[in-house]
C-alpha positions as CSV (number, residue, x, y, z in Angstrom):
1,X,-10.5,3.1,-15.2
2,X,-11.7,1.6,-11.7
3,X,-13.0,-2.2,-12.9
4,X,-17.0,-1.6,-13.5
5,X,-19.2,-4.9,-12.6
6,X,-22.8,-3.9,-13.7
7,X,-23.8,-1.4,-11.1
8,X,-20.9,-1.7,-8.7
9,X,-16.9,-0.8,-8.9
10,X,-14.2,-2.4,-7.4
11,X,-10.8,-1.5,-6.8
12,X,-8.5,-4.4,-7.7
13,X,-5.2,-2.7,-8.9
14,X,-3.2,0.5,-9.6
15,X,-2.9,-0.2,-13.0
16,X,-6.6,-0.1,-13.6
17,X,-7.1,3.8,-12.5
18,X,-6.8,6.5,-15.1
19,X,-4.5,9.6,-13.4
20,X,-7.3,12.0,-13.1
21,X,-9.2,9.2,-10.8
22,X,-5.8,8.8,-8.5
23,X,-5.7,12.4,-8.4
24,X,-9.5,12.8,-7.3
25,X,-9.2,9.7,-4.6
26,X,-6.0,12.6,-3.4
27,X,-8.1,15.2,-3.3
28,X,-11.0,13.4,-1.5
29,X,-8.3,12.0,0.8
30,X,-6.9,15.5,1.4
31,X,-10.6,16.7,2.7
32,X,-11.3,13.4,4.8
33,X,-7.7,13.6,6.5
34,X,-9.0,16.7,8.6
35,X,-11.9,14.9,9.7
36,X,-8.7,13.1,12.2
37,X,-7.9,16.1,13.8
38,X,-11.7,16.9,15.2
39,X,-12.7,16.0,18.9
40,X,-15.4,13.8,17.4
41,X,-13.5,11.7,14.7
42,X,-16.6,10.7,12.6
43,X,-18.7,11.7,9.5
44,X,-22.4,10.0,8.8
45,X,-21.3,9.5,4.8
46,X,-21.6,5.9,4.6
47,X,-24.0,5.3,8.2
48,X,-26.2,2.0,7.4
49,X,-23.2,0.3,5.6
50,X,-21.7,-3.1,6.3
51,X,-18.1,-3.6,5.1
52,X,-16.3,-6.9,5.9
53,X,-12.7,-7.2,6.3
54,X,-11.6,-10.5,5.0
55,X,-7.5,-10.8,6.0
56,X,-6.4,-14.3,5.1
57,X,-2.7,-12.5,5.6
58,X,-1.2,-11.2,8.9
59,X,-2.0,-7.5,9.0
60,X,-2.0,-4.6,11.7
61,X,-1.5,-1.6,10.0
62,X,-3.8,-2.5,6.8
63,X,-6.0,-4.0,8.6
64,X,-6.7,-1.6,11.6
65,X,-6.7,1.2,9.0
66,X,-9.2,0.3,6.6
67,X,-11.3,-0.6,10.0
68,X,-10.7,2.9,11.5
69,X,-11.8,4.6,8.2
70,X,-14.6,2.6,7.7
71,X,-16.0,3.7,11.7
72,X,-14.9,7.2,10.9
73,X,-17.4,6.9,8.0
74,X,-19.9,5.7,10.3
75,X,-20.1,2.2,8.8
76,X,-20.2,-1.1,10.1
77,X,-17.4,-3.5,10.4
78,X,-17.4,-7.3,10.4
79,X,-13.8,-8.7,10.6
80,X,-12.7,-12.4,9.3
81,X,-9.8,-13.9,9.4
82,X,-8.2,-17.1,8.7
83,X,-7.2,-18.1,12.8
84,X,-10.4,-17.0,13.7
85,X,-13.2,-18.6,11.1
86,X,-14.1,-21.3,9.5
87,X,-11.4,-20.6,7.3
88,X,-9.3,-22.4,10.0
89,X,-11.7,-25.7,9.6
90,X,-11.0,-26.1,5.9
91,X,-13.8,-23.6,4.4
92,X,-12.9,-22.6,0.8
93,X,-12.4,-19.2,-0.1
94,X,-15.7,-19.6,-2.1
95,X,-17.5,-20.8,0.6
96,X,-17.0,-17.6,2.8
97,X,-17.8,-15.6,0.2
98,X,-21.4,-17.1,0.1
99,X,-21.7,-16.7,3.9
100,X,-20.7,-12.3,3.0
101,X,-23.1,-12.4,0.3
102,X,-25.8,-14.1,2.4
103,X,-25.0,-11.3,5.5
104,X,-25.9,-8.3,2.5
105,X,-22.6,-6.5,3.3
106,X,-22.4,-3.4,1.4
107,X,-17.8,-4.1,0.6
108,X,-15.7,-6.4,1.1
109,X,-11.9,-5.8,1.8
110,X,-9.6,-8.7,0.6
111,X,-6.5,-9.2,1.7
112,X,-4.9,-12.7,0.7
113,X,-1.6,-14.3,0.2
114,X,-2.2,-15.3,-3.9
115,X,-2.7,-13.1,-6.8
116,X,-5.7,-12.8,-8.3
117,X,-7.6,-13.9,-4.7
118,X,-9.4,-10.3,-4.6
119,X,-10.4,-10.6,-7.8
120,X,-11.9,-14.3,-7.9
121,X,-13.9,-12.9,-4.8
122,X,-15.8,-10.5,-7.5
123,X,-17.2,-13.2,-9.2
124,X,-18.9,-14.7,-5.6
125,X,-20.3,-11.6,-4.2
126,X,-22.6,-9.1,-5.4
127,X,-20.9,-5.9,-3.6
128,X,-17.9,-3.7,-4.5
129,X,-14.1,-5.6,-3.7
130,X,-10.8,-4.2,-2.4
131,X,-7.8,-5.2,-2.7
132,X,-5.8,-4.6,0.8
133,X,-2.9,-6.7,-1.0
134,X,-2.6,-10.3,-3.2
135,X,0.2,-12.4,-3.1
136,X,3.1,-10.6,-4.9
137,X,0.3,-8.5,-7.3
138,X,-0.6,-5.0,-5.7
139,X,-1.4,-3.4,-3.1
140,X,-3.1,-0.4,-4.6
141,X,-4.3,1.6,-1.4
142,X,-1.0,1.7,0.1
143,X,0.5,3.0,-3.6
144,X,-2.0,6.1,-3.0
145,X,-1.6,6.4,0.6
146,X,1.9,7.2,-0.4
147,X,1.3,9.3,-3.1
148,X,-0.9,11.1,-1.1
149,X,2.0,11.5,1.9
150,X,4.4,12.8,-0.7
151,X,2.5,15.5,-2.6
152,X,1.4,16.6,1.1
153,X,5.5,16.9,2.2
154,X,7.0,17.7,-1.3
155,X,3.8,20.3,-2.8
156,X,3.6,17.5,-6.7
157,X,4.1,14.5,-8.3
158,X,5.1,15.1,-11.5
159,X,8.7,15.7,-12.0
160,X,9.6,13.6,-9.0
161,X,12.9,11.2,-9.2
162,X,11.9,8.4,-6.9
163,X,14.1,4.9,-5.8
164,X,12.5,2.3,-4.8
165,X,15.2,0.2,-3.0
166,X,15.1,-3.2,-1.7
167,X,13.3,-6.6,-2.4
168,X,11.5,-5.8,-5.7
169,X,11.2,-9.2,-6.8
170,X,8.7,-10.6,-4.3
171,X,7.1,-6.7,-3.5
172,X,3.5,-6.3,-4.8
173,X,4.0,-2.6,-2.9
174,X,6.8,-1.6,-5.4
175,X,4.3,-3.2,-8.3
176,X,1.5,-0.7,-7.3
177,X,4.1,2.4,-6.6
178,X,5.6,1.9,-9.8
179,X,2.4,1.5,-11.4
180,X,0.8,5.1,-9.2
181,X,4.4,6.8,-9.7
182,X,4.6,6.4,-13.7
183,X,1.0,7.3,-14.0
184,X,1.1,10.4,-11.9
185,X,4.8,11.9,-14.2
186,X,7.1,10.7,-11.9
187,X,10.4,9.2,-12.9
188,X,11.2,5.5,-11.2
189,X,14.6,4.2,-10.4
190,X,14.8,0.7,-9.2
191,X,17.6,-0.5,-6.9
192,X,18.2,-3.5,-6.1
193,X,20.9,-6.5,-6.5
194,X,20.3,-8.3,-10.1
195,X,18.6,-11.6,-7.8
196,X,16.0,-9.3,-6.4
197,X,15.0,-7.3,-9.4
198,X,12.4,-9.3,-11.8
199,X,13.3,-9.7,-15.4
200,X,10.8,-7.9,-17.8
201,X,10.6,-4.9,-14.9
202,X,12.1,-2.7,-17.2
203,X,8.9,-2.4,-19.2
204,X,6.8,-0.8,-16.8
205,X,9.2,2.0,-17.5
206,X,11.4,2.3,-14.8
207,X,15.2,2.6,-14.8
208,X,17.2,0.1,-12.7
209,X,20.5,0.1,-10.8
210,X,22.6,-2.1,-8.3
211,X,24.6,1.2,-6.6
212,X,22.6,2.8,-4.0
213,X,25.3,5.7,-3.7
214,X,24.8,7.1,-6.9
215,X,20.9,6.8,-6.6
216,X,20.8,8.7,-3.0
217,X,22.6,11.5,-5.1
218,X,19.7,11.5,-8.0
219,X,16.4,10.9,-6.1
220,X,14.0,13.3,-4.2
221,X,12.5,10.3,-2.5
222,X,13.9,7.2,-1.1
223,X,11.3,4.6,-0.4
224,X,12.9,2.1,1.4
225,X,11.5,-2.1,1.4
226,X,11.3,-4.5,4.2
227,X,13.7,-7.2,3.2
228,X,11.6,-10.3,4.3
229,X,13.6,-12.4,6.4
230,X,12.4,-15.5,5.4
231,X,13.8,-14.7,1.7
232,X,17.1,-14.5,2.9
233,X,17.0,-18.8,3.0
234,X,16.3,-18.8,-0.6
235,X,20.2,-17.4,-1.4
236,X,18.8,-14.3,-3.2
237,X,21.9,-12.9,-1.2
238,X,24.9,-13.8,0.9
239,X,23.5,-12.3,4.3
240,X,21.9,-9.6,6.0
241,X,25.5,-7.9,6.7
242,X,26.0,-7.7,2.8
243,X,22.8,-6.4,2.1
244,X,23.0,-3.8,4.8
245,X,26.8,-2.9,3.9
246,X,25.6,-2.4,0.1
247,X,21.5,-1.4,0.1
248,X,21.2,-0.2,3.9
249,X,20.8,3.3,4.7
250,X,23.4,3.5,7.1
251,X,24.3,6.0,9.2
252,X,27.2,7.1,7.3
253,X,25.4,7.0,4.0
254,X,22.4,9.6,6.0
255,X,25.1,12.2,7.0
256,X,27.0,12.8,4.2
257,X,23.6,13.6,2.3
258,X,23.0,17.3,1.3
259,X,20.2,17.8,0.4
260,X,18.7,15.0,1.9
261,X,15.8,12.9,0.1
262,X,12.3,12.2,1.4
263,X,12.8,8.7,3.2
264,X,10.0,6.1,3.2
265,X,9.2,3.1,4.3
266,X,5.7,0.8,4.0
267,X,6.6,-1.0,7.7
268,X,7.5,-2.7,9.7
269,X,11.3,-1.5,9.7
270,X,13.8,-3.7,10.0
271,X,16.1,-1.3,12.1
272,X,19.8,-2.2,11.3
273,X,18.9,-3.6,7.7
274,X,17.6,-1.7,5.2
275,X,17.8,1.2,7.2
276,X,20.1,2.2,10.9
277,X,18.1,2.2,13.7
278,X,19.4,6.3,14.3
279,X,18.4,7.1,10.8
280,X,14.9,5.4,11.4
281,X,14.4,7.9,14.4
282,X,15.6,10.7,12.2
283,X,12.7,9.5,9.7
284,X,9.9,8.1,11.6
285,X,7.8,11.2,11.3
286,X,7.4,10.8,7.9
287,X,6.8,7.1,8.3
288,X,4.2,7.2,11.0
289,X,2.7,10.0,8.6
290,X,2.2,7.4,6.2
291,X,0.1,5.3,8.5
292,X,-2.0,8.8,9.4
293,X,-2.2,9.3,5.6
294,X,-4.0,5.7,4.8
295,X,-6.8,6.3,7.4
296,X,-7.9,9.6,5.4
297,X,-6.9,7.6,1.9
298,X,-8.9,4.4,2.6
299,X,-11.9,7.1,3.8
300,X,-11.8,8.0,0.1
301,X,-11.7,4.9,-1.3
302,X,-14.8,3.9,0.9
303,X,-16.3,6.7,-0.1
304,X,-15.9,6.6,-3.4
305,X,-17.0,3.3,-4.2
306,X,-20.0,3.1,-1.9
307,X,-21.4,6.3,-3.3
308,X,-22.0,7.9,-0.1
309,X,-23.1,11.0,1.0
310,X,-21.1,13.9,3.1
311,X,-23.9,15.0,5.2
């Protein structure tokens, strides 16, 4: 279940939620996403809270959604970040988590380039901690947020033949998917050549294979990984043309599809990489509908573990 600290919860990883509480934070997502769609695009659930956004990672999509669900919640939000506190000056981590305990903030969102940073937080401050993604660990919202867009597009979970495809190694989004997918009865293929792919993956119970061709024809969703272009300097593989010619979702590879999976994507796209820059058009609805879809997600995650009320 959800890590309990005395009287608060925190939400550190996927692999710490028990399938009936990712299916409630769905359900509760599924209710808050129509609060979007109103003229006035705010509820008083959580009015009087303080939640601090603590980025110590470049973000724009995490960041600016956890911030818009927390105002459509009616909360406050105070935003750090390394270029712009005394992070910058040499404060420790520790340090600014005295100065958030010391402002009485009500959550604190954590989003930092080590593991285990979100949770070394919980031991400094005395309100609930989320992890918005740790080094190459989890990123547990965006696992449900994509959860969430597929059982909206595809009506279930369970049953579901998913392939990850891309950079598994150094992806803590393909950690918490595989952790969310698993849980929820979905079956998890991994694809990937043998350098990107992490030794003991196999026990998390996934499948794993280096030909993309034969997993386009098996899956009902392709979820597609931004190959970080600063790996490709660590020879994990020969070049970007290589990769593309072998893992991209080329044009050629898109039209010969029938039926045609559910493509997705955690941005930003590399257009012309892991996937062609016609396809991504073809696609981008459903990608840009995973950005919609975190808003309402986060709003139930807020929700959830500040105990707030409706109203």
């Amino acid at each position: 279940m959800r890590e309990v600290r005395g009287n608060r919860r925190d939400l550190l990883s996927i692999s710490s939620l028990e399938k009936d509480e990712i299916i409630n934070l769905l359900n509760s997502a599924r209710s808050f996403a129509e609060v979007s769609t109103r003229s006035v695009k705010k509820v008083p659930a959580l009015r009087g809270k303080t939640i601090v956004n603590l980025f110590m990672e470049p973000s724009t999509r995490t960041r600016m959604s956890f911030e818009l669900a927390a105002k459509r919640l009616s909360a406050d939000v105070v935003n750090f970040s390394s270029s712009t506190s005394s992070l910058s000056k040499g404060e420790s981590l520790k340090d600014t988590a005295k100065t958030i305990v010391a402002m009485g903030v009500d959550a604190v969102v954590v989003r930092h380039g080590s593991a285990g940073a979100p949770q070394m937080m919980t031991a400094w401050v005395d309100c609930p901690v989320i992890n918005a993604g740790d080094g190459m660990h989890e990123h547990p919202t965006q696992a449900l947020l994509d959860l969430f867009t597929i059982r909206e597009l595809l009506g279930r979970l369970e049953g579901l033949k998913v392939a990850i495809v891309g950079d598994i190694d150094h992806s803590r989004v393909a950690r918490s998917n595989i952790h969310a997918l698993r849980k929820v009865g979905a079956e998890v293929l991994l694809v990937a050549p043998q350098s990107l792919i992490p030794q003991d993956i196999r026990r998390m119970g996934v499948e794993v294979t280096g030909a993309l061709d034969e997993a386009l024809g098996w899956c009902d969703v392709l979820y597609l990984l931004r190959i970080q272009l600063e790996r490709v300097n660590e020879s994990r593989f020969p070049s970007l043309r290589e990769y593309t010619l072998l893992y991209g979702l080329t044009e050629a590879r898109w039209f010969e599809l029938d039926p045609k999976p559910l493509v997705m994507h955690p941005g930003p796209m590399n257009r012309g990489v892991e996937i062609d820059s016609r396809v991504a058009d073809e696609v981008e609805s459903v990608i840009t509908g995973q950005v919609a879809a975190g808003v309402a997600l986060r709003m139930a995650v807020l929700y959830d573990l500040l105990g707030g009320s409706r109203g």
